[in-house]
C-alpha positions as CSV (number, residue, x, y, z in Angstrom):
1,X,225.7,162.4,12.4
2,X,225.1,159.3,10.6
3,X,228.5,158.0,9.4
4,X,226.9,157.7,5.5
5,X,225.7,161.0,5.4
6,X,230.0,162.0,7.1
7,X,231.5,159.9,4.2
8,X,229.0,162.1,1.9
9,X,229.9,165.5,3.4
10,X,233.8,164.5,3.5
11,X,234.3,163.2,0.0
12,X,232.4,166.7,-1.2
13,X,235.2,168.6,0.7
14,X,238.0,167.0,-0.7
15,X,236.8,167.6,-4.5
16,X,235.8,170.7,-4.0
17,X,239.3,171.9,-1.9
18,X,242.5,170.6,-2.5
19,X,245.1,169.8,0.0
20,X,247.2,172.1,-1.0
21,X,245.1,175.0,-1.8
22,X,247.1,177.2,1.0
23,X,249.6,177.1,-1.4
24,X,248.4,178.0,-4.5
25,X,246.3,180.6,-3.3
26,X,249.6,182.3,-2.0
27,X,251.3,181.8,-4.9
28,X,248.3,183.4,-6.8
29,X,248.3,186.6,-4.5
30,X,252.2,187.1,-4.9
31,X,252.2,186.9,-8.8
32,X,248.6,189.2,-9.1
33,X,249.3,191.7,-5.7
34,X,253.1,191.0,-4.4
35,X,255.4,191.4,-7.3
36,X,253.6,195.1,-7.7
37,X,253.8,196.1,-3.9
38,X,257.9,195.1,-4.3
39,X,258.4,197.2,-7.3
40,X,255.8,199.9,-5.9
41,X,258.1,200.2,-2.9
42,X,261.1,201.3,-5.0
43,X,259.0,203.0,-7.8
44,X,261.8,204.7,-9.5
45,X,265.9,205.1,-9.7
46,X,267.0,208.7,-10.1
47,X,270.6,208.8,-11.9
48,X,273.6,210.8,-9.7
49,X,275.3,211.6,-14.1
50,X,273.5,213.1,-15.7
51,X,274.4,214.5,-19.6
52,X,274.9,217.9,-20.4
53,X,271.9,220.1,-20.9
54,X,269.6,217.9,-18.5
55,X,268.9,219.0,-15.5
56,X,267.2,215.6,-13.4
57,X,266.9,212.2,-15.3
58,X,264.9,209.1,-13.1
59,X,264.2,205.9,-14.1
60,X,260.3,205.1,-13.4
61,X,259.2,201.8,-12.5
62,X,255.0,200.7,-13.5
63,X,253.2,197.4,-13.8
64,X,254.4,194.0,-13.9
65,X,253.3,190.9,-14.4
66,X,254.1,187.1,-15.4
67,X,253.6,185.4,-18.5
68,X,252.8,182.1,-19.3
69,X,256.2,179.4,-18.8
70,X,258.5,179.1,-21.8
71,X,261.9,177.7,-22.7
72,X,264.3,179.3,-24.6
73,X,266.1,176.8,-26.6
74,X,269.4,176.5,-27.8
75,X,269.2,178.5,-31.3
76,X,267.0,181.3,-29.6
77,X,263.6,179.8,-30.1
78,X,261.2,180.4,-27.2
79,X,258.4,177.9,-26.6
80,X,255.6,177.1,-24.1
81,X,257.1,174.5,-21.7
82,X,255.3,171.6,-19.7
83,X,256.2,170.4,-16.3
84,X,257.0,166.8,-17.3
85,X,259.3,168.5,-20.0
86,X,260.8,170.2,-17.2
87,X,261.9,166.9,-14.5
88,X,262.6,165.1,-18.1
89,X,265.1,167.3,-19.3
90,X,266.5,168.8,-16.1
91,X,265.1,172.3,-16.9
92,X,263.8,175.0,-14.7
93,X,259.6,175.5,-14.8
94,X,259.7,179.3,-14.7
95,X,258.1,182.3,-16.9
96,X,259.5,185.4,-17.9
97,X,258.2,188.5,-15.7
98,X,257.7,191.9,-17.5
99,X,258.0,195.5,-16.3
100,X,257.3,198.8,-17.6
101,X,259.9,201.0,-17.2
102,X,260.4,204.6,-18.9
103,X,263.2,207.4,-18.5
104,X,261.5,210.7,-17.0
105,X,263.7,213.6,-18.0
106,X,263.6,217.3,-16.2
107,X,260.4,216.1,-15.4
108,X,258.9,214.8,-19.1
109,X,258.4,211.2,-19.2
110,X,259.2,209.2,-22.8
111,X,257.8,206.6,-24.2
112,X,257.5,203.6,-22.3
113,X,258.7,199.9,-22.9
114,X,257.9,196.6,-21.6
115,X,261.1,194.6,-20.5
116,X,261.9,191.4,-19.8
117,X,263.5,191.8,-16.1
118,X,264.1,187.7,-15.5
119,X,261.8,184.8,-15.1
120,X,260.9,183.4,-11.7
121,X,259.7,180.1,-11.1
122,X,256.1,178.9,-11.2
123,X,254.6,176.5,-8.7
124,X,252.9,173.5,-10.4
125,X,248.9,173.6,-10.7
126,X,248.6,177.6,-9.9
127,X,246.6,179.8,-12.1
128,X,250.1,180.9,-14.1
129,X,250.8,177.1,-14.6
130,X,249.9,175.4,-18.0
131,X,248.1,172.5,-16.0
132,X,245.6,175.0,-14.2
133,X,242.4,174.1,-15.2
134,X,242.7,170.6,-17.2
135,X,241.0,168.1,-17.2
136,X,242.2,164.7,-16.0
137,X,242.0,163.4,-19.3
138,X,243.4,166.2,-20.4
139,X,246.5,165.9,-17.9
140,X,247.3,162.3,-18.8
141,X,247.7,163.6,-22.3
142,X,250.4,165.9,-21.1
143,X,252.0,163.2,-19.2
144,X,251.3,163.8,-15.7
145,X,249.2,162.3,-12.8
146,X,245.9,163.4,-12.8
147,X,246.1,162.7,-9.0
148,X,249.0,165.0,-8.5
149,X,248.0,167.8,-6.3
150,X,250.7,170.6,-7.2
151,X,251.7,173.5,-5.1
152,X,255.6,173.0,-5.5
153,X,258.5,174.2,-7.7
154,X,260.3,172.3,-10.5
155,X,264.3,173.9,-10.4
156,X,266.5,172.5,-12.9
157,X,264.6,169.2,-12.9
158,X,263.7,169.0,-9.1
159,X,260.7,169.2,-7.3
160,X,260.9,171.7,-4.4
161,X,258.6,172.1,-2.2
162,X,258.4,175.6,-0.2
163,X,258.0,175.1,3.4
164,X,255.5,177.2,5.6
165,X,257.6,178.8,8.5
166,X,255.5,179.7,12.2
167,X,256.6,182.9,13.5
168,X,255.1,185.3,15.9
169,X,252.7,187.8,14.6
170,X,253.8,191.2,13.5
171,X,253.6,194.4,14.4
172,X,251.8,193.1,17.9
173,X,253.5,193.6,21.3
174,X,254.0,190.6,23.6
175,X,254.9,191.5,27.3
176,X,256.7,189.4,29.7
177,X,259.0,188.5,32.5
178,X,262.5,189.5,32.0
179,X,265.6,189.8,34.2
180,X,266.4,191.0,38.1
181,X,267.0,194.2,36.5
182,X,264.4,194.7,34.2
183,X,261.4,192.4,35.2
184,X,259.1,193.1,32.8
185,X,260.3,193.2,28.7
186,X,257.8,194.0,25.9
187,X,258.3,193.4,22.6
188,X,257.7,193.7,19.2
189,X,258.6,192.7,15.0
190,X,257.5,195.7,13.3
191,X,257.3,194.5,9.6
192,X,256.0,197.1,6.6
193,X,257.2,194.2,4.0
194,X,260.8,196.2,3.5
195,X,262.1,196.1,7.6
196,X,261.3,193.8,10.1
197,X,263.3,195.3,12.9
198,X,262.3,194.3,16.9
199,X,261.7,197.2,19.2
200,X,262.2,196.2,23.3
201,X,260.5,198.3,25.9
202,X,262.1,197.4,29.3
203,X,260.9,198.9,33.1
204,X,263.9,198.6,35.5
205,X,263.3,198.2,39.2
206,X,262.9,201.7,39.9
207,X,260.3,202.4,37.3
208,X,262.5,203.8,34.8
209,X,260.6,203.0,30.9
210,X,263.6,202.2,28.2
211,X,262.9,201.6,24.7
212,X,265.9,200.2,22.3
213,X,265.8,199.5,18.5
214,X,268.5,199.3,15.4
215,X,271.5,201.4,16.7
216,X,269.5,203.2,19.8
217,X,270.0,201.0,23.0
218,X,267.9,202.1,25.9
219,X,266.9,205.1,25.6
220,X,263.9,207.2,27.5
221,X,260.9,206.6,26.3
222,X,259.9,210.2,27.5
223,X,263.3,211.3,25.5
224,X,261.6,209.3,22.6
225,X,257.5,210.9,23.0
226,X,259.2,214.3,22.7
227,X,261.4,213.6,19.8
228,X,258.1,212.3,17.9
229,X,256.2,215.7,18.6
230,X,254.8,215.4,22.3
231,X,255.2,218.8,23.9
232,X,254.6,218.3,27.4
233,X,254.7,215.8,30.4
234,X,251.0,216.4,31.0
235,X,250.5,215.7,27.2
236,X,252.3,212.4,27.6
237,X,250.6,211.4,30.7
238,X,247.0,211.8,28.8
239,X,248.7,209.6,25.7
240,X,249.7,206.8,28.2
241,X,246.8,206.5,30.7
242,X,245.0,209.3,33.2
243,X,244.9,206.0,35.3
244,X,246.4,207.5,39.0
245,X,247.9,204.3,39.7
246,X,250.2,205.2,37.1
247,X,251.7,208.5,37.7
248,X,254.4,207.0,40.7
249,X,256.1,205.5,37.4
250,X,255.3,208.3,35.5
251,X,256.6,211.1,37.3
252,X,259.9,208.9,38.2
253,X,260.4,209.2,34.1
254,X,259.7,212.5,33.4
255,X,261.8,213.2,36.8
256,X,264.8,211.5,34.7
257,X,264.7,213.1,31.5
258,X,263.6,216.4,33.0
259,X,266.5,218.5,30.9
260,X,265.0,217.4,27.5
261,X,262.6,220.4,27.0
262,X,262.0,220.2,22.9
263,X,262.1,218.0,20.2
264,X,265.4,219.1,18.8
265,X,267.0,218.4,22.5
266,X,265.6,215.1,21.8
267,X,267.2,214.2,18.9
268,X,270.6,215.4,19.9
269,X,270.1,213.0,23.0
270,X,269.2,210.3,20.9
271,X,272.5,210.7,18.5
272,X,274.3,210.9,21.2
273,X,273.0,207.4,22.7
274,X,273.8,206.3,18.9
275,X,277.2,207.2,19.9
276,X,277.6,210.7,16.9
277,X,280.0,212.9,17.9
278,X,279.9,215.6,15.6
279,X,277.0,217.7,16.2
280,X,275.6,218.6,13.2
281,X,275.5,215.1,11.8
282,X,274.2,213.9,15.0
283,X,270.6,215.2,15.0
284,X,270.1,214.3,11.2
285,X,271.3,210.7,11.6
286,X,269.0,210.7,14.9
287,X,266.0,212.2,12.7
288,X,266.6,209.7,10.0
289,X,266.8,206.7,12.1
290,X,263.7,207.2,13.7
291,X,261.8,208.3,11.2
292,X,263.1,205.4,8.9
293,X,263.4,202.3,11.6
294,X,261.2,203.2,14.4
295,X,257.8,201.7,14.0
296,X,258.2,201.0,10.4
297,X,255.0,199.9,9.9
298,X,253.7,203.1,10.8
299,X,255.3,205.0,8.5
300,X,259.1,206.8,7.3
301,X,257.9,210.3,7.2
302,X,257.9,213.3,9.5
303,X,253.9,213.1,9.7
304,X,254.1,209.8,11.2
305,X,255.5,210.9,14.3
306,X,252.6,211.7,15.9
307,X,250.8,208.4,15.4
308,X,254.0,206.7,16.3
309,X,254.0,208.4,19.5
310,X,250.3,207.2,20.5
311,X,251.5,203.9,19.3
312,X,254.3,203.4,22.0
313,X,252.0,205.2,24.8
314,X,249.5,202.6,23.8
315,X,252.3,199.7,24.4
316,X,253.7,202.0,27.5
317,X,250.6,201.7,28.9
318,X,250.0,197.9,28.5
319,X,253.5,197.2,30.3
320,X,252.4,199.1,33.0
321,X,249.1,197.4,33.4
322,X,250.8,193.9,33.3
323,X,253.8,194.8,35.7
324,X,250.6,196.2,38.1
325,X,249.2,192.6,38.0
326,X,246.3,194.4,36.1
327,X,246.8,191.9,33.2
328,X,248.6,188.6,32.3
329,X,251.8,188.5,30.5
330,X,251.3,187.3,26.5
331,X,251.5,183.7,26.2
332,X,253.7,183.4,23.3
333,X,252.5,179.7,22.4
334,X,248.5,180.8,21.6
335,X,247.8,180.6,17.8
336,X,246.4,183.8,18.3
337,X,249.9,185.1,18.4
338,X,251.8,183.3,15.6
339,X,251.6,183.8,11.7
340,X,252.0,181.1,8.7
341,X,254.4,182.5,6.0
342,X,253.1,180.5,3.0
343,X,255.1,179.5,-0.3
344,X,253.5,183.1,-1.7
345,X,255.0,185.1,0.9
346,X,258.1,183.4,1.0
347,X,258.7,184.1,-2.5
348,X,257.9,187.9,-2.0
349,X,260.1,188.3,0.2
350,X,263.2,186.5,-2.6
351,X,261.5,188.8,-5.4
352,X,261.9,191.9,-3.1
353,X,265.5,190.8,-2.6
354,X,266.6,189.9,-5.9
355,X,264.6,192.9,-7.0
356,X,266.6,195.6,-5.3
357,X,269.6,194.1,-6.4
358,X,268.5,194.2,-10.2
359,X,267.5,198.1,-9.7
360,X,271.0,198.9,-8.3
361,X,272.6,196.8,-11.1
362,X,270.5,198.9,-13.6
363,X,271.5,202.4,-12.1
364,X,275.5,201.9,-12.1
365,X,274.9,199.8,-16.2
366,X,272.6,203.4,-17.3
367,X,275.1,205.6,-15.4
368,X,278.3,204.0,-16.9
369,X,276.7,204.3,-20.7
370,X,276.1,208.2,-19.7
371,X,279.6,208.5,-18.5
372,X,281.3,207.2,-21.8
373,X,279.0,209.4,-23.6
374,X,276.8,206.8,-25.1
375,X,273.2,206.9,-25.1
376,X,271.8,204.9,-22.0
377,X,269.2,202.0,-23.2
378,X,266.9,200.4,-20.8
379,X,267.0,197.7,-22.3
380,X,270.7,196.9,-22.4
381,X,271.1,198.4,-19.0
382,X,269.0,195.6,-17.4
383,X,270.3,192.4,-16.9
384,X,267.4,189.9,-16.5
385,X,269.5,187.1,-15.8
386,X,270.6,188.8,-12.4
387,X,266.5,188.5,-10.7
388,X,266.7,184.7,-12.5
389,X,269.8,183.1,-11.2
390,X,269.2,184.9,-7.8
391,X,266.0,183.5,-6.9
392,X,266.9,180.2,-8.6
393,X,269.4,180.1,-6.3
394,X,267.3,180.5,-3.3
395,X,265.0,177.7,-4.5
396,X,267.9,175.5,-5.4
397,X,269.7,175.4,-2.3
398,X,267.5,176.5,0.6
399,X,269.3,179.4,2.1
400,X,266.6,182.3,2.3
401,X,266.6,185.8,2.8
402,X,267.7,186.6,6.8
403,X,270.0,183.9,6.6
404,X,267.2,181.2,7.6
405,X,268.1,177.7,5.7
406,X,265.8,175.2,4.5
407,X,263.0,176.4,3.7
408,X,263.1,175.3,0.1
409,X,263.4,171.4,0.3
410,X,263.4,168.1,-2.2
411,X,259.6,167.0,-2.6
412,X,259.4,163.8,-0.9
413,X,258.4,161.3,-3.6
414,X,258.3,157.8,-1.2
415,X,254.4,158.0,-1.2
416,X,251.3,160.1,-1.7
417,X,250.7,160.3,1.9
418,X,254.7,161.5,2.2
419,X,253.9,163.8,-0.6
420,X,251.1,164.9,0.6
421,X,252.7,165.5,4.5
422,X,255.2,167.5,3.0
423,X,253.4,170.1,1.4
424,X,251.4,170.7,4.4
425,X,254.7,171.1,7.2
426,X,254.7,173.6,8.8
427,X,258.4,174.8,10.6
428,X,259.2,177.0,13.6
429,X,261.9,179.5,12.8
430,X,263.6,178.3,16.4
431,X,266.9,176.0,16.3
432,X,266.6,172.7,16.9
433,X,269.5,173.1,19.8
434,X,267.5,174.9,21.8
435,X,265.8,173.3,24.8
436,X,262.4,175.7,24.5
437,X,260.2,173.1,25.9
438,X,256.8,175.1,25.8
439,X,257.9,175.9,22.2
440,X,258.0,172.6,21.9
441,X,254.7,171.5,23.8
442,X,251.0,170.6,22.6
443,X,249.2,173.9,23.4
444,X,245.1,173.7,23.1
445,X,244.6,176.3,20.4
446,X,246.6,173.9,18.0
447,X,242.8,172.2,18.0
448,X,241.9,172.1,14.7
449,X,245.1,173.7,13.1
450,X,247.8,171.5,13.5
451,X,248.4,167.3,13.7
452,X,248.4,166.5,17.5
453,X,250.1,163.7,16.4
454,X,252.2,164.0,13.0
455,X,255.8,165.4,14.6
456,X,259.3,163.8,14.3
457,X,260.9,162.6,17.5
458,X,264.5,164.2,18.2
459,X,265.7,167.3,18.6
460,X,263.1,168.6,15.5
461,X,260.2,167.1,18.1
462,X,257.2,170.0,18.0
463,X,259.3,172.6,16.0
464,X,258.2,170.5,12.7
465,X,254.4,170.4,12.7
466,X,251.8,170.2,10.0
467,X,248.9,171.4,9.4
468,X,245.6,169.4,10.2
469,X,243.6,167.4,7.3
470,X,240.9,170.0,7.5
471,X,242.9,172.8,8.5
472,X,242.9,176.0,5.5
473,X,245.1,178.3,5.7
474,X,244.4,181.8,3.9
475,X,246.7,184.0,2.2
476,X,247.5,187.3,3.9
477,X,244.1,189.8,3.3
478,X,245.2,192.5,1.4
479,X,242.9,195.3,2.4
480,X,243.0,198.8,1.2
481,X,243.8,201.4,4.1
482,X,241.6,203.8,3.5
483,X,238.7,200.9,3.3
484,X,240.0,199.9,7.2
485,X,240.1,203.5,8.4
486,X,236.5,204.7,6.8
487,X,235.5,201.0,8.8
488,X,237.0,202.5,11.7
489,X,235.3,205.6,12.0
490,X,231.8,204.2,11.6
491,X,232.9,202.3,14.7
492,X,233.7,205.6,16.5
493,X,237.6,205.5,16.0
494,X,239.0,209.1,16.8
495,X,241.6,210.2,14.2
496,X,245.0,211.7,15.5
497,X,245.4,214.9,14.1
């Protein structure tokens, strides 16, 4: 292509995209679709006192959203705030997020009210900010550089900047080598937004299958299929493969677990791995900590047990093939295989944090006014500077949920080409102690995606990437189910009944 007509085509792309549009658009999704799925998760608080005469009081959660940025000054008034205001007078740039919540007694709901649970911060230049969509003359008559491209925070005067962090990809099983004694491991993150829990599935040397997760260390996975509703080792067999290279393994498992008959036989063996001695606790804690932390993704409900089961014969059967030599272990270095948490879903997961710990500090605040006979308010039972000071906290310092540190850092300000670098790093979760040389390595699929070149030497060297010139970076698609599964059955996809 004629270098003119390259120039042309280039300087069209960078008007038309910003460099830091990864951001915003994360942002965006976690303010219009993120702060919802957190509260829709909890969705209400039901009260352990209760007053006389009523027989079941809950607190029900609704919509929320963000208003527009404001500063509450020192006699009371509240006013719309700039960012420049902000760095000048050492001031948080944040806006105050709004819930509806209503009191739903013996099962008749009263009037609802909007309340102010706490204000979370707002990144600089996103559709919530009050520079989205100015001109530049505009802009230099609010005091700030046209040129500026956004996408970071502004805490007590600071600019932070939100750092992307690499990890593997979710809910997706990687196989590979593991020890003398179990040479071949597969594993994976499930993730529903609330858990994140890992799940190993280990074949010893004999051809025993072992699955482990939470408090349940190697247990059968046979033990498992019938404790998730699969009556029968024929059943079981069919679920993993009819593949006759398969049934030596097979048969050596259901050979090992052949006293398990039922379901409930299943459980009790699991509590018992869980290490439950008394017997009528021990099935119940077995029942809920499957149904709650196994596969999470799936679902927490009895009537996911089913589709949980088909789930682990589908990875079952995928060890298998890759011990046979059938297929290659995972490499865990493809792109394929990892996932960018942007700015948006890092700040989902500090909302769903800070979030959980407002909703217990409202239960025991309405219980207390019940129990000294007052009547409970809402309002005075919700403390909205608990959700504030927690998540300016996080952005503050760094320290994140899962004890990970730095992911909220000082904007480099040296140049626009710093500035620019630094809202576009990218950071693998590993630590920098760690030897993890292919970790650390050029792999081809970074073509396109990341700098081949742009990486700190020292122990940081290839764990602290960014993200090519060109390179976008979407927000997480947030796709109905039911439009995936009606996809799925035009495509022939057999539903589990």
């Amino acid at each position: 292509m004629n270098k003119k007509y390259q120039e042309i085509l280039l300087d069209a792309y960078f008007r038309e995209n910003s460099l830091v549009q990864h951001q915003l658009n994360s942002f965006n999704q976690f303010v219009e679709q993120g702060m919802q799925k957190v509260v829709d998760e909890v969705k209400s608080i039901y009260s352990d006192i209760i007053p006389e005469g009523v027989g079941s009081l809950e607190i029900k959660f609704g919509k929320v959203w963000m208003e527009r940025p404001v500063v509450r000054e020192a006699d009371g008034v509240r006013r719309r705030i700039t960012p420049m205001e902000a760095r000048l007078r050492d001031l948080t740039y944040e806006a105050p997020v709004m819930l509806e919540m209503w009191v739903c007694k013996d099962g008749v709901d009263e009037e609802k009210q909007v309340i102010n649970i706490g204000n979370v911060p707002v990144m600089v230049k996103s559709k919530y900010c009050v520079l989205h969509g100015k001109s530049r003359e505009e802009l230099i008559e609010l005091g700030e550089d046209p040129d500026d491209p956004g996408g970071y925070f502004i805490i007590n005067g600071t600019e932070r900047v939100l750092v992307s962090v690499e990890d593997l990809a979710p809910n997706k099983l990687f196989v590979e080598k593991g020890s003398s004694q179990y040479p071949w491991v597969a594993k994976v993150f499930s993730d529903d937004g609330q858990y994140k829990i890992p799940h190993t599935i280990e074949k010893a040397r004999d051809g025993t299958i072992y699955v482990s997760f939470t408090r349940i260390n190697r247990v059968p996975f046979v033990v498992l299929m019938k404790a998730l509703g699969m009556k029968s080792e024929q059943e079981i067999m069919e679920a993993v493969s009819p593949d006759k290279d398969m049934e030596a393994d097979m048969y050596i498992n259901f050979y090992q677990t052949a006293e398990i008959e039922n379901w409930e036989q299943a459980f009790d063996y699991i509590g018992k791995k869980m290490g439950i001695t008394q017997e009528l606790l021990r099935k119940k804690r077995a029942i809920d900590t499957v149904d709650n932390f196994f596969l999470p993704h799936i679902g927490h409900d009895e009537r996911s047990r089913l589709e949980k089961a088909y789930t682990l014969a589908k990875y079952i059967k995928k060890l298998l093939m890759v011990s046979y030599g059938k297929l290659g272990p995972d490499d865990k270095d493809h792109y394929s295989n990892k996932r960018l948490q942007l700015a948006g879903d890092l700040m989902e997961s500090a909302f769903r944090f800070a979030f959980r710990m407002l909703v217990g500090d409202i239960k025991y605040n309405f219980e207390r006014f019940i129990k000294r006979g007052k009547a409970p308010s809402l309002l005075r039972a919700t403390r909205a500077k608990l959700l504030t000071s927690r998540i300016r906290s996080m952005l503050a310092t760094g320290e994140w949920v899962g004890g990970r540190h730095g992911v909220s850092q000082h904007l480099d300000r040296q140049n626009m080409f710093a500035t620019i670098s630094h809202l576009r790093r990218v950071v693998s979760p590993l630590k920098m102690s760690r030897e993890a040389f292919e970790a650390r390595d050029l792999h081809p699929t970074h073509w396109g995606r990341l700098c081949a070149v742009e990486t700190p030497e020292g122990p940081p060297i290839g764990l602290r990437k960014n993200l090519a010139i060109m390179a976008e970076a979407a927000p997480r698609p947030d796709v109905p189910d039911e439009k995936l599964v009606k996809v799925l059955k035009e495509m022939g996809v057999r539903v589990i009944k």
